[in-house]
PLY file of the C-alpha trace (Angstrom):
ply
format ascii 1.0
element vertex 177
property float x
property float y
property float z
element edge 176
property int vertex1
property int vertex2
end_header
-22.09 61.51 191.63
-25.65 62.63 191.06
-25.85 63.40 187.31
-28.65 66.23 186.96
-31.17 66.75 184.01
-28.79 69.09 182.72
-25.71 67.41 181.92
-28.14 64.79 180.62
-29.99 66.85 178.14
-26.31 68.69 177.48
-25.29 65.17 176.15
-28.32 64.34 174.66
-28.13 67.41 172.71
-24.87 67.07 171.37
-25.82 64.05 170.10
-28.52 65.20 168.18
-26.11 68.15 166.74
-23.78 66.33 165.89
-25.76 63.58 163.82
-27.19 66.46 161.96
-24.73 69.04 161.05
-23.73 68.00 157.73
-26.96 69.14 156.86
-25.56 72.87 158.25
-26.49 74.49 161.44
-29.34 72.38 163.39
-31.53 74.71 165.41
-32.37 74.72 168.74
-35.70 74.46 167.90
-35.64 71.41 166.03
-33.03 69.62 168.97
-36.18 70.93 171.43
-38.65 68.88 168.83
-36.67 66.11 168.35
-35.26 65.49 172.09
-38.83 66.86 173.85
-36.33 69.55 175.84
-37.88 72.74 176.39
-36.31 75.50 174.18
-35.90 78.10 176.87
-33.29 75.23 178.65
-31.46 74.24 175.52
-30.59 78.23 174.95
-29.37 78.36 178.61
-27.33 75.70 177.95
-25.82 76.08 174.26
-24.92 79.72 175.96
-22.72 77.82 178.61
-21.75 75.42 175.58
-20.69 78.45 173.08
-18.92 79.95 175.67
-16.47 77.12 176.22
-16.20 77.02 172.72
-17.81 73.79 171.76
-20.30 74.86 169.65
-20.49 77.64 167.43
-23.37 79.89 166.30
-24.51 81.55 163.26
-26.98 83.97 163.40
-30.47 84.70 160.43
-31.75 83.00 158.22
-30.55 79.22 157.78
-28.39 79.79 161.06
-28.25 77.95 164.18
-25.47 75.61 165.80
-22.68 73.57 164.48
-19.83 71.79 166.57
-16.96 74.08 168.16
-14.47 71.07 167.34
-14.31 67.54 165.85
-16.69 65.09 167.56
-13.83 62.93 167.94
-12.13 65.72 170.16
-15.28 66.40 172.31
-15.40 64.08 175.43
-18.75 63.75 177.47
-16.48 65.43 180.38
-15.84 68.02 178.48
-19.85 68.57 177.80
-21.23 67.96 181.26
-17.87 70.27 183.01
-19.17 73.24 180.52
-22.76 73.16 181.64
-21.40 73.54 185.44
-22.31 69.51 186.14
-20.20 68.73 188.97
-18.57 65.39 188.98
-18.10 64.87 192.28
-19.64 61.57 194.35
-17.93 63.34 197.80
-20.46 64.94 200.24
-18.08 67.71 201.17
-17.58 68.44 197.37
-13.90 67.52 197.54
-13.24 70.07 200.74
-12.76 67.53 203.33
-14.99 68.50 205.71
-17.88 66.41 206.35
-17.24 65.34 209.48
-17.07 68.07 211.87
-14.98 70.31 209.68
-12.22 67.06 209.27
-12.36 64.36 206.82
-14.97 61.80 206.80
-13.63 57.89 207.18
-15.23 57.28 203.52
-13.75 60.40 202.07
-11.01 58.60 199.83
-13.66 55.94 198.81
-15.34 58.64 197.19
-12.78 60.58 195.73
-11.09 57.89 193.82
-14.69 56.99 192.58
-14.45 60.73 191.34
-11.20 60.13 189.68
-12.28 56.70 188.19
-15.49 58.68 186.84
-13.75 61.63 185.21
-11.40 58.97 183.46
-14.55 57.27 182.02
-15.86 60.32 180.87
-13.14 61.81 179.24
-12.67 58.77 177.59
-15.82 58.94 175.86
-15.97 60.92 172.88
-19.25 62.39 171.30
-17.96 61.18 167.76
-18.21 57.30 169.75
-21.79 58.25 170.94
-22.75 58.67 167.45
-20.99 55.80 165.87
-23.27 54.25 168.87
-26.69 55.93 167.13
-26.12 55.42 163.74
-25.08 51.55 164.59
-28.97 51.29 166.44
-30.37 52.65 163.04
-31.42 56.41 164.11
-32.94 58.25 160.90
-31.43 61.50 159.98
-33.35 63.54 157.57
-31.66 64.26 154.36
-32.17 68.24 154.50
-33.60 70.33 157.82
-37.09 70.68 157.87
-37.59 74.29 156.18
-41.07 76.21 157.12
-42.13 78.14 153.76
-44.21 80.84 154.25
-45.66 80.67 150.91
-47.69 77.63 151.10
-47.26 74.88 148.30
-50.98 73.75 148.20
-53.76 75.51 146.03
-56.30 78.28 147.70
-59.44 77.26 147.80
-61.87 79.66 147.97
-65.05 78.93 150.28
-68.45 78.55 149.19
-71.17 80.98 149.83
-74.08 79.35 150.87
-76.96 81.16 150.21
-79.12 79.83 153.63
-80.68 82.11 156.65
-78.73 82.37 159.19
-81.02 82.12 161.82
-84.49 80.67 163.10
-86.62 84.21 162.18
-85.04 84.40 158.99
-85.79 80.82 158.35
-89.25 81.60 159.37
-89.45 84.80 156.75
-88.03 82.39 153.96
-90.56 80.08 154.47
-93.33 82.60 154.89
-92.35 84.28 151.38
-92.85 81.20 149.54
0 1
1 2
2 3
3 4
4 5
5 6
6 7
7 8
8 9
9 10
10 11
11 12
12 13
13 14
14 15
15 16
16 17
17 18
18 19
19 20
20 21
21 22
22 23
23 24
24 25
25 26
26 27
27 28
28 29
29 30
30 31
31 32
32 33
33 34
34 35
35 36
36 37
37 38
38 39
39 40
40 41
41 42
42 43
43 44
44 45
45 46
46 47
47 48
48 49
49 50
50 51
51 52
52 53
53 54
54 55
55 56
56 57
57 58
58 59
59 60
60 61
61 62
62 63
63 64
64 65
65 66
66 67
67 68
68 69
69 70
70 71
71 72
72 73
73 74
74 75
75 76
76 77
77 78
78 79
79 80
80 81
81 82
82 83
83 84
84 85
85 86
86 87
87 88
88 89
89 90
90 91
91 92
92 93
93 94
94 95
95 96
96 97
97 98
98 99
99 100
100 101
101 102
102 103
103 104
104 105
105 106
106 107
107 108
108 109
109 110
110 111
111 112
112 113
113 114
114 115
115 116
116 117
117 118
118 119
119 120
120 121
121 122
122 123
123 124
124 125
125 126
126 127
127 128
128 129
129 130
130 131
131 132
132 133
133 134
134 135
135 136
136 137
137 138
138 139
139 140
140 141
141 142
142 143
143 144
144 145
145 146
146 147
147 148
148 149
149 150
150 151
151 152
152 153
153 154
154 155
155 156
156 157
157 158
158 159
159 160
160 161
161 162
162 163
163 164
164 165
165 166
166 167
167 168
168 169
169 170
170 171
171 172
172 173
173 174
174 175
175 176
């Protein structure tokens, strides 16, 4: 099985969701911060995610994602399966013809490596992955970080600096006095 960047960052995300939801809907853009996964990739894949129903979306203002189902009731299979990650270790991709068109002499090597893989998978659940980050000490912020558009700090206003603003009047300046 070759595990791609995608079902990686799929799981990685999830994580990050799901240690941060209490807080309400994480946004993509702050899983992108936090995780250093580009935005444009985590919307491809919380489409693919959303549309097996294990995340949910709310749209405007204070929106973004939330968990389709319990964490306990999410298994990694179940993440890296919706993002189109195939678990499969066989070269034929479980057809049975590598060999010429017949079955190669490792074929059920690799197969029940697929089976034993899916079982470890679906045995993990996302709620045990962030038992597994809370138990390391990972910090989750109290509230999400909220951009104001009014800014808190004073206005300062600049200071005008009477001074020429270039050699000749520099030279005029000095000629007047």
């Amino acid at each position: 099985m070759r595990l791609t960047t995608k079902g990686r960052f799929a799981v990685t995300a999830m994580i990050d969701l799901a240690l941060r939801q209490n807080n309400g809907p994480v946004t993509l853009a702050a899983i992108s911060q936090r995780q250093q996964i580009s935005l444009s990739y985590l919307e491809q894949l919380f489409g693919k995610l959303r549309r097996h129903e294990l995340v949910e979306s709310t749209r405007g203002p204070g929106g973004g994602y939330t968990l389709g189902r319990k964490a306990s009731e999410i298994t990694v299979a179940d993440i890296i399966v919706s993002v189109d990650e195939p678990i499969d270790a066989t070269q034929c991709g479980g057809k049975e013809n590598c060999n010429d068109g017949g079955r190669c002499m490792t074929h059920e090597l690799w197969s029940q490596l697929n089976q034993r893989m899916v079982e470890f998978l679906d045995s993990v659940t996302l709620q045990k992955l962030v038992d597994e980050q809370i138990a390391k000490g990972v910090q989750i912020e109290d509230k999400p970080a909220v951009k104001r558009a009014i800014s808190s700090q004073p206005v300062v206003k600049p200071i005008r600096v009477n001074a020429p603003n270039s050699v000749f009047a520099l030279g005029s300046a000095l000629a007047k006095s």
